[in-house]
C-alpha positions as CSV (number, residue, x, y, z in Angstrom):
1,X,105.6,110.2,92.1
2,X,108.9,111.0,90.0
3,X,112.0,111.7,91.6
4,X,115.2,113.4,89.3
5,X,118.4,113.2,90.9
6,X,121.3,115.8,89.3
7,X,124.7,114.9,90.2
8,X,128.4,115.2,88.5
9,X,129.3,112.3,90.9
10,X,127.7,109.4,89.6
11,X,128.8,107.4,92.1
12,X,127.2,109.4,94.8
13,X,124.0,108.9,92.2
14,X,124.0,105.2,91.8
15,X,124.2,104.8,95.9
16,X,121.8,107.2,96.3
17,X,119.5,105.4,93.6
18,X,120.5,101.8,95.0
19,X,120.0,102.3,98.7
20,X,116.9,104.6,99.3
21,X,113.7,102.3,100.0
22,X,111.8,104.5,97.0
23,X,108.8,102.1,96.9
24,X,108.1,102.9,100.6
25,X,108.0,106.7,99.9
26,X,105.9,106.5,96.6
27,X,108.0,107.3,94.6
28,X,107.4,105.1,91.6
29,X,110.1,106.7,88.7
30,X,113.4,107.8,89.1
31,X,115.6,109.9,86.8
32,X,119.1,111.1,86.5
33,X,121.2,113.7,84.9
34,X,124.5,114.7,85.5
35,X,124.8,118.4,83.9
36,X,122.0,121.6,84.4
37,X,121.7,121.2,80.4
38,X,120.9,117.5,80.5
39,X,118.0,117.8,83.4
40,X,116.3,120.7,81.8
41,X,116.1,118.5,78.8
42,X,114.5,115.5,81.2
43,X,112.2,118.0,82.7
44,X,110.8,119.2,79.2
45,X,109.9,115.6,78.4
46,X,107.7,114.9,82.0
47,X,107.8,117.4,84.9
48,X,109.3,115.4,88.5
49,X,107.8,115.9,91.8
50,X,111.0,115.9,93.6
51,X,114.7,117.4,92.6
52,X,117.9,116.1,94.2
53,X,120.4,118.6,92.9
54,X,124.3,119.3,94.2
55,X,125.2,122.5,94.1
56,X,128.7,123.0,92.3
57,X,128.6,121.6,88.9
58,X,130.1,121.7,85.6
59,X,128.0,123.5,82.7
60,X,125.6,125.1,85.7
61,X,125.6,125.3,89.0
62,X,122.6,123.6,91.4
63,X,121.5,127.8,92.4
64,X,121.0,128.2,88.6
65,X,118.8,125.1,88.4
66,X,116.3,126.3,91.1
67,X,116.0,129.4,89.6
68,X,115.4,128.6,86.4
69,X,112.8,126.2,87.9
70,X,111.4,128.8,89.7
71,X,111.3,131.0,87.0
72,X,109.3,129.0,84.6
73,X,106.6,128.1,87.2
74,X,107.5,124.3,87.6
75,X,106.2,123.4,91.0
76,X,108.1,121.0,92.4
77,X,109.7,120.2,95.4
78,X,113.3,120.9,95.5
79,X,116.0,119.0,98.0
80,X,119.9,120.7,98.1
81,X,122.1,117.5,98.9
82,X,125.9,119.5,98.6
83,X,129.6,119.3,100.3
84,X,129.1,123.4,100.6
85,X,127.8,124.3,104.1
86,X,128.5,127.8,103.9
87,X,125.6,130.0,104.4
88,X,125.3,132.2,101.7
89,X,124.7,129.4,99.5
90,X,122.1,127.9,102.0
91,X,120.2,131.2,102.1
92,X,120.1,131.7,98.2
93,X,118.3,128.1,98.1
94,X,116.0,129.1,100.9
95,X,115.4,132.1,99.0
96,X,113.9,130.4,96.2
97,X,112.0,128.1,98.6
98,X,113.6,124.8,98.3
99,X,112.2,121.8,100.5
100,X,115.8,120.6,102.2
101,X,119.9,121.3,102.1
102,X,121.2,118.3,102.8
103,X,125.2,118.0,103.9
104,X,127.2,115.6,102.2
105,X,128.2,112.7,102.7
106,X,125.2,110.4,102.0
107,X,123.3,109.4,105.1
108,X,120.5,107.2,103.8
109,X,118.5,108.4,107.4
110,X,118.4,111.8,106.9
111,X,117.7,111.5,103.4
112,X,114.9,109.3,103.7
113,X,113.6,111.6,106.5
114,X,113.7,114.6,104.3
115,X,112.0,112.8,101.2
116,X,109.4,111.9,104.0
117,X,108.7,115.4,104.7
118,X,108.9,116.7,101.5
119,X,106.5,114.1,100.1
120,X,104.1,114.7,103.1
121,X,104.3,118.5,102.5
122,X,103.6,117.6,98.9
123,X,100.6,115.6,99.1
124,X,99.3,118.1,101.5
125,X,99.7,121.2,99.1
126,X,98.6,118.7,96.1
127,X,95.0,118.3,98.3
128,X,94.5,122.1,99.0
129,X,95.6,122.6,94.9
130,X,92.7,120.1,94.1
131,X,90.2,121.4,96.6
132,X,90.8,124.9,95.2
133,X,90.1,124.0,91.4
134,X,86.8,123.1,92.2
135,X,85.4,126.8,93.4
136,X,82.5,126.8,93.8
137,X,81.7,122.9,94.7
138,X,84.3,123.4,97.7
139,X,81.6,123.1,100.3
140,X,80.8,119.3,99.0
141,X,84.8,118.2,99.5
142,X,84.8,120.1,103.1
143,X,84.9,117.1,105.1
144,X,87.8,116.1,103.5
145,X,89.8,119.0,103.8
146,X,88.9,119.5,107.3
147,X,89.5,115.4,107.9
148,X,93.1,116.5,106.7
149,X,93.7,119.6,108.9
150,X,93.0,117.3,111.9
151,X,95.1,114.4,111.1
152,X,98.0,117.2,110.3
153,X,97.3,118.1,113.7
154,X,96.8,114.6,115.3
155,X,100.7,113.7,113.7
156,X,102.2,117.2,113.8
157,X,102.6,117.9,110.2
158,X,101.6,120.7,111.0
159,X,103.5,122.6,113.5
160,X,102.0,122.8,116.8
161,X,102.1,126.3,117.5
162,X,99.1,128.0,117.8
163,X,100.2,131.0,115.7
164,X,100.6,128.7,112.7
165,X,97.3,126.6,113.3
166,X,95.6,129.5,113.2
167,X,97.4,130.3,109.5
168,X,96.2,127.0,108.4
169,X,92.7,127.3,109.5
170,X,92.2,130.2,107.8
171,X,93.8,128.9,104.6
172,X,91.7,126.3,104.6
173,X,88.9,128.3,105.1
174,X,87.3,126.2,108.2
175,X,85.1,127.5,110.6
176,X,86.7,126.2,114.2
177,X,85.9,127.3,117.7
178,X,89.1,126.8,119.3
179,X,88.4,128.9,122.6
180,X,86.5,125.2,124.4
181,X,89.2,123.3,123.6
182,X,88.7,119.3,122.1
183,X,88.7,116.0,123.7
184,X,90.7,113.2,122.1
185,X,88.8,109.9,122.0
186,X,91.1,107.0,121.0
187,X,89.3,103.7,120.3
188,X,92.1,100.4,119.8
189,X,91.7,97.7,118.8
190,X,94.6,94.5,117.8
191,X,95.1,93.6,114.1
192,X,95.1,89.5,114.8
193,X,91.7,90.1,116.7
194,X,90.0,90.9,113.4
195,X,88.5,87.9,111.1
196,X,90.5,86.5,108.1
197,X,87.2,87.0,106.3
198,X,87.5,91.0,107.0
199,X,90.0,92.7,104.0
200,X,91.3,95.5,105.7
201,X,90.6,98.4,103.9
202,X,86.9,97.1,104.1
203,X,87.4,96.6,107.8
204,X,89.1,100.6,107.7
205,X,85.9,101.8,106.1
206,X,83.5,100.0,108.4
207,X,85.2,100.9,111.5
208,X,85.5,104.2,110.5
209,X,82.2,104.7,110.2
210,X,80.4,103.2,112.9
211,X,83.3,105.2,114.8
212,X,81.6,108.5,113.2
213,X,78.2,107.6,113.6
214,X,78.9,106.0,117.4
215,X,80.7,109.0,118.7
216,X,79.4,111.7,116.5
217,X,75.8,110.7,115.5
218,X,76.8,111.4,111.7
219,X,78.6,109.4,108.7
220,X,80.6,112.6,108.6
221,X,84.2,111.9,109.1
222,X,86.0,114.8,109.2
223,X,86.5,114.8,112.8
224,X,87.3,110.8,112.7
225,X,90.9,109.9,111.7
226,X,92.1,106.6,111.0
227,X,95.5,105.3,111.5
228,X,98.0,102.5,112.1
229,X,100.7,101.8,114.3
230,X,102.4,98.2,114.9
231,X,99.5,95.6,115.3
232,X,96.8,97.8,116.1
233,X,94.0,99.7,114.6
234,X,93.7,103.3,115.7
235,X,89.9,105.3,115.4
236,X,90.5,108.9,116.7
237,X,87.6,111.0,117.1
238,X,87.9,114.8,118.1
239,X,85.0,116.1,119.8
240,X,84.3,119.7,120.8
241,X,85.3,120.1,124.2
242,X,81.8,121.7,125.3
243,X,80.7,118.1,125.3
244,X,80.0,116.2,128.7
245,X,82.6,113.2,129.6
246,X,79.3,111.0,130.8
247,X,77.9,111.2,127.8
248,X,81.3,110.5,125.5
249,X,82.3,107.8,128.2
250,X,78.5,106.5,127.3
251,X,79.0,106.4,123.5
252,X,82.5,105.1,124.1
253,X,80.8,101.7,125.7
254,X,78.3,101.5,123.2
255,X,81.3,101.6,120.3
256,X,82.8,98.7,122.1
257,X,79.7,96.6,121.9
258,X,79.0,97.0,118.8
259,X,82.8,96.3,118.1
260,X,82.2,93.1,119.9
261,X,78.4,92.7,118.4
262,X,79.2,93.3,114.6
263,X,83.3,92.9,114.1
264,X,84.0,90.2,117.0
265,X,86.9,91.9,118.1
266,X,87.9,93.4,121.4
267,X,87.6,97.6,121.3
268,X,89.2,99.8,124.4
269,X,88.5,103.2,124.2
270,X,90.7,106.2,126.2
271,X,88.9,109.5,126.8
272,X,91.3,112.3,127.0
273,X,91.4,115.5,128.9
274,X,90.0,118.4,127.6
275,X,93.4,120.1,125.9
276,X,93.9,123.0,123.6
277,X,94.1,122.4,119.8
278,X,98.3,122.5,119.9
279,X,98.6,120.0,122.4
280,X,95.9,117.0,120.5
281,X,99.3,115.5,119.1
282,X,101.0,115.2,122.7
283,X,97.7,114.0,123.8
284,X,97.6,111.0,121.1
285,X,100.6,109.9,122.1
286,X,99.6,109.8,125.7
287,X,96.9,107.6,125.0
288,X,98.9,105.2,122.8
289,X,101.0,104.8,126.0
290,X,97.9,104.4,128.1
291,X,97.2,101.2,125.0
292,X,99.9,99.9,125.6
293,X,100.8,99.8,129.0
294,X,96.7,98.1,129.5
295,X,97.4,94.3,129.1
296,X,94.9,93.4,132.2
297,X,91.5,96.1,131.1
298,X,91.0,95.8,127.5
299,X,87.3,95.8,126.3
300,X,86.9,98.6,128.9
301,X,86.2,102.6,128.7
302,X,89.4,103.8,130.1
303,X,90.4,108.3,130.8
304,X,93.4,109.9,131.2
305,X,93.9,110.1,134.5
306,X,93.4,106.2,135.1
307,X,97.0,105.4,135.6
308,X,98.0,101.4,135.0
309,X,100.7,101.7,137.5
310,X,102.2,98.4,138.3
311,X,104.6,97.4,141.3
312,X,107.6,95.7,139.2
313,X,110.1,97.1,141.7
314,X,110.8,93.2,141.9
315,X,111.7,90.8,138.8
316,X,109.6,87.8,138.2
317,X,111.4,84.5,137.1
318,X,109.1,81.5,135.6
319,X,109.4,78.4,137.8
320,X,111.4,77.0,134.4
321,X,112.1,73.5,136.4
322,X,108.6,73.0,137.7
323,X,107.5,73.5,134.2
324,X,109.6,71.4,132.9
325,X,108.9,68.4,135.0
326,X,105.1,68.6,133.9
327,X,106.2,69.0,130.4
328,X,108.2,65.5,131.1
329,X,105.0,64.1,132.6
330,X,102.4,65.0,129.8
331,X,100.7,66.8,132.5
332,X,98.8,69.6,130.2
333,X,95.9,70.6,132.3
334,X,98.7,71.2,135.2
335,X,100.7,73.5,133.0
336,X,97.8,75.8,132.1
337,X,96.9,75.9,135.6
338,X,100.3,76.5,137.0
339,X,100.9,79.1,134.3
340,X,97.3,80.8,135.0
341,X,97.8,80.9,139.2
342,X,101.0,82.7,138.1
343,X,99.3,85.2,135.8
344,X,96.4,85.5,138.4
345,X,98.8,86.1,141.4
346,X,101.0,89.2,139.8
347,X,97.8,90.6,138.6
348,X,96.0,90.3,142.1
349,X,99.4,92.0,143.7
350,X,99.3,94.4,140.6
351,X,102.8,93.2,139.5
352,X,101.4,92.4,136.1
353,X,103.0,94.6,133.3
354,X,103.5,94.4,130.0
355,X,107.1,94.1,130.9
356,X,106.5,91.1,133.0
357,X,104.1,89.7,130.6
358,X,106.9,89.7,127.7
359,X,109.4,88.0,129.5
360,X,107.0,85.5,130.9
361,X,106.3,84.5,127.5
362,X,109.7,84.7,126.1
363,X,110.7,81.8,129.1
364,X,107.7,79.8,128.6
365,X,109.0,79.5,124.3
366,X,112.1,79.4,125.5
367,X,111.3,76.3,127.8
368,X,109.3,75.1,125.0
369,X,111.9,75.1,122.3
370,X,114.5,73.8,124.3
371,X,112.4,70.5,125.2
372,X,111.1,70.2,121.4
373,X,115.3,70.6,121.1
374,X,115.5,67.4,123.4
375,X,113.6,65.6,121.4
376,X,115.0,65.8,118.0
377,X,112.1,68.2,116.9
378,X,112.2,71.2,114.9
379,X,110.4,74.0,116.8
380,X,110.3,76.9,114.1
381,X,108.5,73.8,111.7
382,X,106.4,72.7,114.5
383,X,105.2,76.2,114.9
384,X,105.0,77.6,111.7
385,X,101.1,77.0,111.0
386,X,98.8,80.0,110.6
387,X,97.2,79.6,113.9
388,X,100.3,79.4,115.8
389,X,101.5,82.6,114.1
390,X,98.3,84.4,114.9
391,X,97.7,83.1,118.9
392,X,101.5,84.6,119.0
393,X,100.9,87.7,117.8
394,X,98.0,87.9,120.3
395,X,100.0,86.3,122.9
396,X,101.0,89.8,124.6
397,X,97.8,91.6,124.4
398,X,96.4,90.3,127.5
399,X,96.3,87.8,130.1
400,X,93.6,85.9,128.4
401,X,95.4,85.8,125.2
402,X,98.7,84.6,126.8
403,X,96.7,81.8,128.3
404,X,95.0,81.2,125.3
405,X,98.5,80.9,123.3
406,X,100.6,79.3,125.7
407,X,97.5,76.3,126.1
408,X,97.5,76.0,122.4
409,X,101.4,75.5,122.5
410,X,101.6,73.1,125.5
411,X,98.7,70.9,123.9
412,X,101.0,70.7,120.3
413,X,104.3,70.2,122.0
414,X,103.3,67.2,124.3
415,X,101.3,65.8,121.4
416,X,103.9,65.5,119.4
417,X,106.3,64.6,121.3
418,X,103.8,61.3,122.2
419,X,103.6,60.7,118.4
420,X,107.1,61.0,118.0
421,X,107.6,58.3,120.7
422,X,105.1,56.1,118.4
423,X,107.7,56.0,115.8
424,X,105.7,54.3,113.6
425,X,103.6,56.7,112.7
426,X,106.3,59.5,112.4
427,X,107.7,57.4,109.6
428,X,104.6,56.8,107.8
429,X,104.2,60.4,107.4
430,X,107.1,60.7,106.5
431,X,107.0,58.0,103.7
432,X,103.4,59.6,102.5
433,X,105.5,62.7,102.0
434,X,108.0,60.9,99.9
435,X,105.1,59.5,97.8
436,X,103.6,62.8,97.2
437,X,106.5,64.5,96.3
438,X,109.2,61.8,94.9
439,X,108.9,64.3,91.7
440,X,110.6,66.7,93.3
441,X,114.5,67.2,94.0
442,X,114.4,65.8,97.6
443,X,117.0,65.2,100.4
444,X,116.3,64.0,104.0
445,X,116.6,67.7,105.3
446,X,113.3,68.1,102.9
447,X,111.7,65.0,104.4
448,X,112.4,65.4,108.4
449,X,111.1,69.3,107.8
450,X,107.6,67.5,106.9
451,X,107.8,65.8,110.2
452,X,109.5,68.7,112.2
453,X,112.3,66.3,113.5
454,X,116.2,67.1,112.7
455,X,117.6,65.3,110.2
456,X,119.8,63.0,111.8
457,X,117.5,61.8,114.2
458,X,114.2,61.0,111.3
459,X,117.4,59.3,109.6
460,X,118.4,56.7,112.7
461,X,114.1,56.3,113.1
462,X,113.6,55.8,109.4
463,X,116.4,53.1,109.0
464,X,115.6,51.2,111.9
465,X,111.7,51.3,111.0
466,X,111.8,50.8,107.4
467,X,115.5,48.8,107.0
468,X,116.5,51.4,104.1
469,X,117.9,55.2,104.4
470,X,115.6,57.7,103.0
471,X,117.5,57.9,100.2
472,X,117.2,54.0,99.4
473,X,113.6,54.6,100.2
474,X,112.9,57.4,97.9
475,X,114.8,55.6,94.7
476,X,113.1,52.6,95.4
477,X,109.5,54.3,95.3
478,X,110.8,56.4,92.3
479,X,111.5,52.9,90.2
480,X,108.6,51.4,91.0
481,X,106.5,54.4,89.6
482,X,108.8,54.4,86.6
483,X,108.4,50.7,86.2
484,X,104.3,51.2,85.7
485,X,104.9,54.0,83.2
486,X,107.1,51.6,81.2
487,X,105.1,49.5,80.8
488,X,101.8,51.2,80.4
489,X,102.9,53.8,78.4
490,X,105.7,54.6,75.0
491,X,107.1,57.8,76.9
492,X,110.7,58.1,76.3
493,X,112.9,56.6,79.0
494,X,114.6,60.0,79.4
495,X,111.4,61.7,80.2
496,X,110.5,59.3,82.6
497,X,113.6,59.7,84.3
498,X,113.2,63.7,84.6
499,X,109.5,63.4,85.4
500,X,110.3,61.5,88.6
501,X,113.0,63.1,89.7
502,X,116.0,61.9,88.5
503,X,118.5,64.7,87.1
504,X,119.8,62.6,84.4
505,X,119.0,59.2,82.4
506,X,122.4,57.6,83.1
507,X,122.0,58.1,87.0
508,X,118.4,56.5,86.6
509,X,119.7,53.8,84.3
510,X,122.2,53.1,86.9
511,X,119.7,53.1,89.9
512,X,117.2,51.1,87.9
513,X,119.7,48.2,87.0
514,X,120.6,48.2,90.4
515,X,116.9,47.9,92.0
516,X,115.7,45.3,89.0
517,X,118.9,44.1,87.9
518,X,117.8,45.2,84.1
519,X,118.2,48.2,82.4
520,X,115.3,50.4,81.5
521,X,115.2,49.4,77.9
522,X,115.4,45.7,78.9
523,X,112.7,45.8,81.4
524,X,110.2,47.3,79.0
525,X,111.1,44.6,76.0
526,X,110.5,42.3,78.4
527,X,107.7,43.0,80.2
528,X,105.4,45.7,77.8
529,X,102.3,43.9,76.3
């Protein structure tokens, strides 16, 4: 999309052209003029989608803009951003039916918000456009259009007052029964439970129809609406509410088997009351509550009057020093099972929220990082492998995947802590990572990363293993590699020096000397065949 922004304040401009995430809205172009006279000109030369105009203006005002816009059939979407609140103004621009006014000063929210809508309302008139050029062929694209009526009802872009619905449906031109009513089936399922081998749009499309042909016994997805929201995958599915609960609740276990059978992932499904076409948005939200609130009963076939209703009245505090000790001890098997009997205990009492579950695992990292801290090692570095990233993500999705993640973290921490303890092999490590990378412009912070340990502390280890500072350590390994290439080779001595990491030839002349006790060109007169 192309966005034109006419403004006699450039500044205001260049803010609003600076600091509005365009990208994110799709808007790919952006143009600017700051005179009627000068945008006319820009629009002759490729028509926008969206105008930003002020109002009061020199050479034109922003009224005489629209109108001429109006006037020679450019449709576009047109947003008032103005200092002038006064209502006759406001009334002219909704008069010739622009998108937004917009009060002055910039607020990058509500600007964004109103792009958002615009761009929405856009897209959505841009669809009904193309599904009207086609005539005749209309009845091959009316999935489509129909798939878009419901998920502008499922996210309230369109309003949800029955008057209006029934505007749309019969612009559209879709044959509804509205007087049974719809049931809202909402099938979950977490992001991090699906394979790395899956790409996602491939996974969308899969899902999406085995969703259809589960819950609907077709590949027609016009009542089947995919969507998004924080780490999960949404399938919503509106079926006529004629339809019998045992049979949906039937279909809804055999979508989670095959979910388990064919994706290896983990569906839930919530079946919804049966609830009038204006209240399916309310309803979706209601069962994205019900999603989230389930942390104990995924996998299941859950309705909407199963309430996961915990008694939190009470806070629960991790037994921090009891964990501790067993961290101190080595004892892993112990942790896990202390950790599980806890788990097991607040879900027997039904004290087990998502709440609860949060904090547990924010004490248990916490407890975690702090004895990593005791021990001169670098959490974040320890941690930041792919499958630690993913078993976190997971951690909060149920009681299994907390165990899951907080077994995998308790097995890496005392681990390394042992090997730590075993300097020696710390400090090879590190020295293999010096070899592989003595190229490069390293420093000790670079080196004790590789290891996860603080600086300071690899530093004291290093010196007291090897007898040198890392430093000493990496120049000496540098010369000895530059001493086989002087010899071996006829590269120039200043290449060599760059090549192996040295930022200038004097520096490595003066490091060599002081390693061999001959300069560079010395060495190789001497010792090159």
């Amino acid at each position: 999309m192309k966005c034109l922004m006419i403004d006699d304040d450039i500044p205001t401009i260049e803010v609003m052209r600076d600091f509005i995430n365009w990208s994110s809205l799709g808007i790919e172009a952006i143009l600017t003029a700051h005179n009627i006279a000068d945008a006319k000109l820009l629009m002759e030369a490729g028509k926008p989608d969206i105008i930003i105009c002020d109002i009061e203006m020199p050479k034109g005002s922003g009224l005489d803009m629209i109108k001429w816009v109006r006037d020679n059939h450019h449709d576009c979407a047109f947003i008032f951003f103005t200092c002038h609140e006064n209502f006759e103004f406001a009334s002219t621009a909704i008069s010739y039916n622009t998108d937004a006014y917009l009060i002055k000063p910039f607020d990058k929210s509500k600007v964004e918000a109103a792009l958002a809508k615009t761009i929405n309302t856009l897209r959505a008139k841009n669809r009904l456009q193309v599904y009207s050029q086609f005539g005749a062929s209309w009845l091959k694209n009316k999935s489509f259009v129909e798939q878009s009526f419901w998920r502008e009802i499922l996210f309230a872009q369109i309003s949800p007052r029955i008057d209006l619905i029934h505007g749309e449906i019969q612009k559209r031109d879709l044959s509804l029964e509205l007087e049974h009513g719809y049931i809202l089936v909402l099938t979950s399922i977490g992001k991090s439970d699906i394979e790395d081998s899956w790409n996602e749009s491939t996974f969308i499309y899969a899902f999406s129809n085995l969703t259809s042909e589960t819950m609907l016994d077709n590949l027609h997805l016009s009542h089947v609406i995919n969507y998004q929201q924080d780490d999960r995958y949404y399938m919503a599915t509106i079926i006529s509410g004629i339809s019998s609960l045992e049979e949906i609740a039937t279909r809804c276990r055999q979508q989670i088997r095959y979910c388990r059978d064919y994706f290896q992932c983990t569906a839930t499904c919530y079946i919804s009351k049966k609830v009038s076409i204006d209240l399916l948005n309310a309803t979706r939200t209601i069962l994205e509550v019900m999603d989230r609130n389930n942390i104990i009963h995924k996998g299941n076939v859950h309705c909407q009057e199963d309430r996961f209703d915990y008694e939190t009245n009470e806070s629960y505090t991790l037994d921090v020093n009891g964990f501790e000790s067993l961290f101190i001890e080595g004892e892993k098997v112990q942790i896990v099972n202390k950790l599980k009997k806890d788990l097991e205990s607040l879900t027997k009492s039904n004290k087990l929220d998502a709440n609860i579950l949060h904090s547990i695992k924010q004490d248990f990292m916490q407890l975690v990082y702090s004895i990593l801290y005791k021990n001169k090692i670098l959490a974040h570095k320890l941690f930041s492998d792919h499958i630690s990233g993913i078993l976190l993500q997971k951690s909060e999705h149920s009681v299994m995947d907390m165990m899951k993640w907080a077994a995998f973290v308790t097995n890496k921490t005392i681990d390394y802590i042992r090997e730590v303890k075993q300097s020696e092999s710390v400090v090879e490590k590190a020295k293999t990572f010096i070899h592989n990378n003595y190229h490069l412009e390293l420093n000790r912070e670079d080196v004790a990363a590789s290891v996860y340990l603080s600086p300071d502390y690899l530093a004291k280890m290093f010196k007291n293993k090897t007898g040198l500072s890392m430093k000493d350590y990496l120049n000496e390994h540098r010369i000895l590699i530059a001493k086989e290439r002087l010899i071996q080779g006829n590269e120039s001595i200043g290449t060599i020096a760059v090549e192996i990491g040295f930022d200038s030839i004097s520096y490595f002349s003066t490091v060599f000397k002081k390693i061999t006790g001959e300069t560079p060109n010395a060495f190789r007169t001497k010792h090159k065949p």
